[in-house]
C-alpha positions, 0 to 999 in steps of 0.5 A: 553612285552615277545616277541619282533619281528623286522624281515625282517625289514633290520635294521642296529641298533635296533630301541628300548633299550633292557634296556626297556624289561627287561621282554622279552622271546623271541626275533626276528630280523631274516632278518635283516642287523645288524652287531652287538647286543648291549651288554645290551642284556646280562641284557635280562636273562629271554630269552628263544629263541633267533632269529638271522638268516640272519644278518651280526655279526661277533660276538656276545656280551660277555655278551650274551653267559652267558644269563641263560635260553635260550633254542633255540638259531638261528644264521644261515646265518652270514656269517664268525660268531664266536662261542667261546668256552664261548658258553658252558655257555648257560646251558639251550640250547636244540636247536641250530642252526649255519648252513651257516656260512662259518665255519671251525671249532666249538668249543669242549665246544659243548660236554659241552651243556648237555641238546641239542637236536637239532644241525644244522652244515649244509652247512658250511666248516667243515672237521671235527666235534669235538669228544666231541660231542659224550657226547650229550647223548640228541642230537636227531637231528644232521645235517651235511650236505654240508660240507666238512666231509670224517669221523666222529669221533668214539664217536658218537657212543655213541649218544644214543638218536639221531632220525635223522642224516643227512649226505648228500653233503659231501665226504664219501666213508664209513660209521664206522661200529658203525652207527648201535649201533644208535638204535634209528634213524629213517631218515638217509640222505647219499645222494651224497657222494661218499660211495661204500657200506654200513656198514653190522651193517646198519641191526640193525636199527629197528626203521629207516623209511627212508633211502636216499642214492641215488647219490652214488657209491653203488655196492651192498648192505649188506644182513643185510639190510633185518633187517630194519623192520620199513623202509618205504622208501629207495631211491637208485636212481643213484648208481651202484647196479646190483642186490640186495639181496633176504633178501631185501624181509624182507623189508614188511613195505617199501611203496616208492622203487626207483631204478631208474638209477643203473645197475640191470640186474635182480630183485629177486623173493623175492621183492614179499615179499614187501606187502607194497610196493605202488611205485616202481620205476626201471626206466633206468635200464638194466633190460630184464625180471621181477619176476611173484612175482611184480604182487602178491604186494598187495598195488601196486599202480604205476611201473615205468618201463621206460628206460630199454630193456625189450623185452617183458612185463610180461603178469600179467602187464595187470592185475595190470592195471586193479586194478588200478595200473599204469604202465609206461613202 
């Protein structure tokens, strides 16, 4: 048997031995109420994934953390679960998961874990992440959402690979000018934090697609933002913006827009260079007038207008509608 499933079974105690499958590769006891794992599955060494969420462990086996060849290793929603500093043992781990533990800290050895490449820390406690992260040059995937974080150390920097990072439910009032040497980003979340602004070195991302930073304090945006050629959506619902700068006109492959809820009182003519652009979303804004330049979006397909004081509406919103384009105002 290579794989051995027991989940949403709400075991207390494994009904079988693992000294019977020695030849097991995966195993599978998520949703169950297991408060320990016998120390027999450090004989288990052909594993390859390991599936442990939503128990009750307080910790794990020593014999576990030396298994050889697991890969994927799940141990989200146990609450209070130690990870020990023998987790740099697992040498062969690419994905690793310990989000909802309740945990104040993990330990430096993940800098050791060479081959990871996802991590997920989310909805714990942590007021910090450890420096040694910075040495998982394969980390494409690191999520730090909803904890406790107002910084990261400056060794991220150096995650040269990472696709997606995910920030979102903490404290941040900025992000380190160095997030723009993540070249290779792709999704970027900073939603509900407290940031003011972002980092001008943000315009150097050429291949992010998607960048969420709505429920913030953002005032302005840097001009270099004109620089995300590849970004196809941008979400800023619920911030401070007033205006916006005429080189977000640069954004040409942006397909989704949402402003909704900031303070604009004006957008530019050069939003028209958005010939992308399918929804585009103003809602509860201040504004009293649009640019002619709306109009000229060629993949228009909805404009939400709603909750603004505009006096009189333009007469091109007419034309739009006729070429299917919905407008709500």
């Amino acid at each position: 048997m290579r794989e051995l499933d027991l989940s949403g079974r709400q075991l207390t105690s494994l009904p079988v031995s693992l000294d019977d499958h020695a030849d097991l590769e995966v195993l599978r006891l998520d949703d169950n109420a297991l408060s320990m794992v016998p120390a027999s599955v450090g004989k288990l060494t052909r594993l390859v994934e390991v599936h442990l969420r939503r128990n009750l462990l307080p910790e794990l086996p020593a014999a576990f953390w030396h298994l050889p060849n697991v890969e994927t290793l799940s141990l989200g929603e146990n609450p209070g679960l130690t990870i020990p500093d023998e987790i740099a043992n697992l040498s062969s781990l690419r994905r690793l998961y310990i989000h909802d533990n309740e945990l104040n800290a993990v330990p430096d050895a993940l800098g050791s874990l060479a081959g990871l490449e996802v991590l997920d820390l989310g909805h714990n406690r942590l007021a910090s992440v450890p420096a040694s992260l910075g040495d998982l040059g394969r980390l494409e995937v690191l999520y730090l959402s909803d904890n406790r974080l107002t910084a990261l150390p400056d060794e991220l920097r150096a995650l040269c690979s990472l696709t997606y990072l995910g920030l979102t439910d903490n404290r941040f009032e900025a992000l380190p000018e160095w997030i723009g040497k993540l070249t290779e980003l792709v999704e970027l979340r900073l939603y509900n934090n407290a940031l003011s602004g972002l980092p001008g070195s943000i315009g150097r991302l050429g291949k992010l697609r998607e960048l969420h930073a709505m429920n913030n304090r953002l005032e302005s945006l840097p001009g270099s933002i004109g620089g995300l050629a590849s970004l196809r959506e941008l979400d800023l619902m619920s911030n401070s913006l007033e205006s916006l700068p005429g080189s977000i006109g640069g954004l040409r492959r942006l397909t989704r827009f949402s402003l909704r809820n900031n303070r604009l009182q004006s957008v530019p003519d050069a939003i028209g260079g958005l010939e992308g652009l399918r929804h585009l979303d103003l809602r509860a804004n201040r504004l009293r007038s649009l640019p002619d330049s709306v109009a000229d979006l060629p993949e228009l397909e909805k404009l939400d207008l709603r909750w603004n004081p505009l006096t009189v509406l333009p007469d091109w919103i007419g034309r739009i509608r006729e070429r299917g384009c919905i407008v709500l105002t």
